[in-house]
C-alpha positions in Angstrom: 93.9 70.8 62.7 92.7 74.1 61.9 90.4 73.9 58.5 91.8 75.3 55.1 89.4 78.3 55.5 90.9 79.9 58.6 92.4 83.0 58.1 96.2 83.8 58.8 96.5 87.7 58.2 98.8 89.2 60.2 101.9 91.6 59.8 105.0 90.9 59.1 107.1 89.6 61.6 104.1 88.3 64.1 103.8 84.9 64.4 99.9 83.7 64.4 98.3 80.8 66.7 94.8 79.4 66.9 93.4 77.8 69.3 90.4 74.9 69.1 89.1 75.1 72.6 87.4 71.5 72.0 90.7 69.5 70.9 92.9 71.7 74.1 95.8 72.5 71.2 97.4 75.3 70.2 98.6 75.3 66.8 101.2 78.6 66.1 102.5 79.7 62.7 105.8 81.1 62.1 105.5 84.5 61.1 107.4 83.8 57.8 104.9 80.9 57.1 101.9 83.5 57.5 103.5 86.1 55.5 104.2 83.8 52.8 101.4 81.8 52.4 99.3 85.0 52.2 101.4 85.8 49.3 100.1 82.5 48.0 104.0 81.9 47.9 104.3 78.4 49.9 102.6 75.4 49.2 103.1 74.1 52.7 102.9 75.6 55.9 105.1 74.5 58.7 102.8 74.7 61.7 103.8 73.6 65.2 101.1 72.2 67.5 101.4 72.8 71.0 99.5 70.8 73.7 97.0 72.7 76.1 96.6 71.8 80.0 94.2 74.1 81.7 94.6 74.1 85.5 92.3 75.8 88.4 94.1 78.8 90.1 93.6 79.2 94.0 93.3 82.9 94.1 91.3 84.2 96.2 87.6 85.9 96.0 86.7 86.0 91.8 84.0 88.3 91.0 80.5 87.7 91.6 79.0 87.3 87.9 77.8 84.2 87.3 76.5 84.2 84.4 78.4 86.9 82.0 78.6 90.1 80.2 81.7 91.1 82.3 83.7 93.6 80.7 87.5 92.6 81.0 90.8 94.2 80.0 94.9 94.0 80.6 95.6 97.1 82.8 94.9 99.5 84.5 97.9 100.0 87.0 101.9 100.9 86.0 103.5 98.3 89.2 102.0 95.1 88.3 100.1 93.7 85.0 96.4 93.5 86.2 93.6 91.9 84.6 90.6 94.8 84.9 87.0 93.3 85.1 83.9 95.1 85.5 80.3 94.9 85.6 78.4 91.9 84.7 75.1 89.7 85.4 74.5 87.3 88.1 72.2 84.1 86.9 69.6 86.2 88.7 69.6 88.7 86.4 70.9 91.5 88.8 73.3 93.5 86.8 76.2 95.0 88.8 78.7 97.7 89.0 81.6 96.1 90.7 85.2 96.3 89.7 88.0 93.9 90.1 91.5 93.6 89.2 93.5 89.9 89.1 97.0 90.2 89.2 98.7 87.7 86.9 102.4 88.1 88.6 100.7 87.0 91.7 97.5 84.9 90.6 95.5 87.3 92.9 92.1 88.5 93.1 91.7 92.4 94.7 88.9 95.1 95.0 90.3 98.1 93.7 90.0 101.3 95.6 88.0 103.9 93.0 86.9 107.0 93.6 84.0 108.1 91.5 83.7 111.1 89.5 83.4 114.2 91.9 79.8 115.3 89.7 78.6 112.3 88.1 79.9 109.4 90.3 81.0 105.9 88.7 79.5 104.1 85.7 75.8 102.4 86.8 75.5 98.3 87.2 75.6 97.4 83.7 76.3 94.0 81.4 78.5 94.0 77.8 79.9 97.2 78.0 83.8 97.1 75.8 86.6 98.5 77.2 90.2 99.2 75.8 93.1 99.8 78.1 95.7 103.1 77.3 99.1 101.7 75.6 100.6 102.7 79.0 98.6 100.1 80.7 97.3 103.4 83.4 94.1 104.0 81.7 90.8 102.1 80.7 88.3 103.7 78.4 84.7 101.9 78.8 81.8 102.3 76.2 78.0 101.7 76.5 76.8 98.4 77.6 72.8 97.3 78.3 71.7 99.0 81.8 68.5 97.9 83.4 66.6 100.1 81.2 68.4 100.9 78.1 71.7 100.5 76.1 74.3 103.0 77.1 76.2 105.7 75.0 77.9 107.0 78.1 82.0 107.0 77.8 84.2 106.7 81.1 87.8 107.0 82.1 89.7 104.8 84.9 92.4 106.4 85.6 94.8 104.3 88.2 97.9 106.3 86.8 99.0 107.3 90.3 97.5 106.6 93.9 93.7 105.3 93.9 92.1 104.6 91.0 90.1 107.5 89.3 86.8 107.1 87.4 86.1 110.4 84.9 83.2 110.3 82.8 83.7 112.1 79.4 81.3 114.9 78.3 81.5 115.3 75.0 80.9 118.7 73.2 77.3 119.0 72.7 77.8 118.9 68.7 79.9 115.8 68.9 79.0 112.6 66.9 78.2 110.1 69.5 77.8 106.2 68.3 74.5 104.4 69.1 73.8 103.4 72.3 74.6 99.2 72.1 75.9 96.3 73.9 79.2 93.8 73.3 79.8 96.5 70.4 84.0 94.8 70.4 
């Protein structure tokens, strides 16, 4: 069971689950149980624990990293929900540029056709960048990451809105605040 020192802040209304990858359980809160016991207003917490069976999907080609930094995210894309995942470092030590989308309706693995920005092409092989997807699911915003030279600061758009997928990158006004270059910065 999850220790007494785990936090259970959420809002009201939201249920809240952990999950203790080395037991395989999933232990979910009702949200009236979290809310409450915030409060400090229930001495017990009705929890239910939910078994966890992992199983291997046959899906196709997965991406090439093999050892990490990938940058995934839910979206881009408005007909199917995709799993986005860029970049990432082979056990080599190559980083790499590539992009690939998994569908979860049909536990598929595709290449994505993307065209790069018409003056500044598509973001260079990189490791840890962070991404976030648009609430419309058409659009992923990715920041920074470590490049084989330097951390990045650059900020690019995928756009996969309508037709083939669209990198932009974003040129900020030259007396914009810009955050440190870093990596993993999630």
């Amino acid at each position: 069971m999850p220790r007494e020192t785990t936090p259970l802040i959420g809002k009201p209304g939201h249920a809240r689950s952990l999950y203790d990858r080395a037991a395989d359980w999933v232990v979910s809160y009702p949200a009236t149980s979290v809310v409450l016991g915030v409060l400090g207003l229930l001495a017990a917490t009705t929890a239910i624990v939910v078994p966890v069976e992992w199983s291997e999907l046959e899906t196709g080609t997965p991406p090439v990293c093999s050892k990490g930094g990938i940058t995934a995210v839910l979206g881009p894309g408005t007909e199917a929900q995709r799993l986005f995942v860029f970049s990432g470092n082979t056990k080599h030590g190559q980083l790499l540029s590539e992009s690939k989308t998994f569908g979860v309706d049909d536990g598929v693995w595709r290449r994505p056709s993307i065209v790069g920005d018409a003056e500044f092409g598509e973001p260079s092989p990189r490791w840890k960048a962070v991404a976030v997807s648009s609430a419309s699911g058409s659009q992923v915003v990715l920041f920074g990451g470590e490049t084989k030279t330097r951390y990045a600061s650059d900020l690019w758009v995928l756009d996969a809105s309508e037709g083939d997928s669209r990198w932009s990158f974003v040129q900020l006004a030259e007396n914009a605040t810009v955050p440190v270059a870093r990596k993993a910065a999630a």
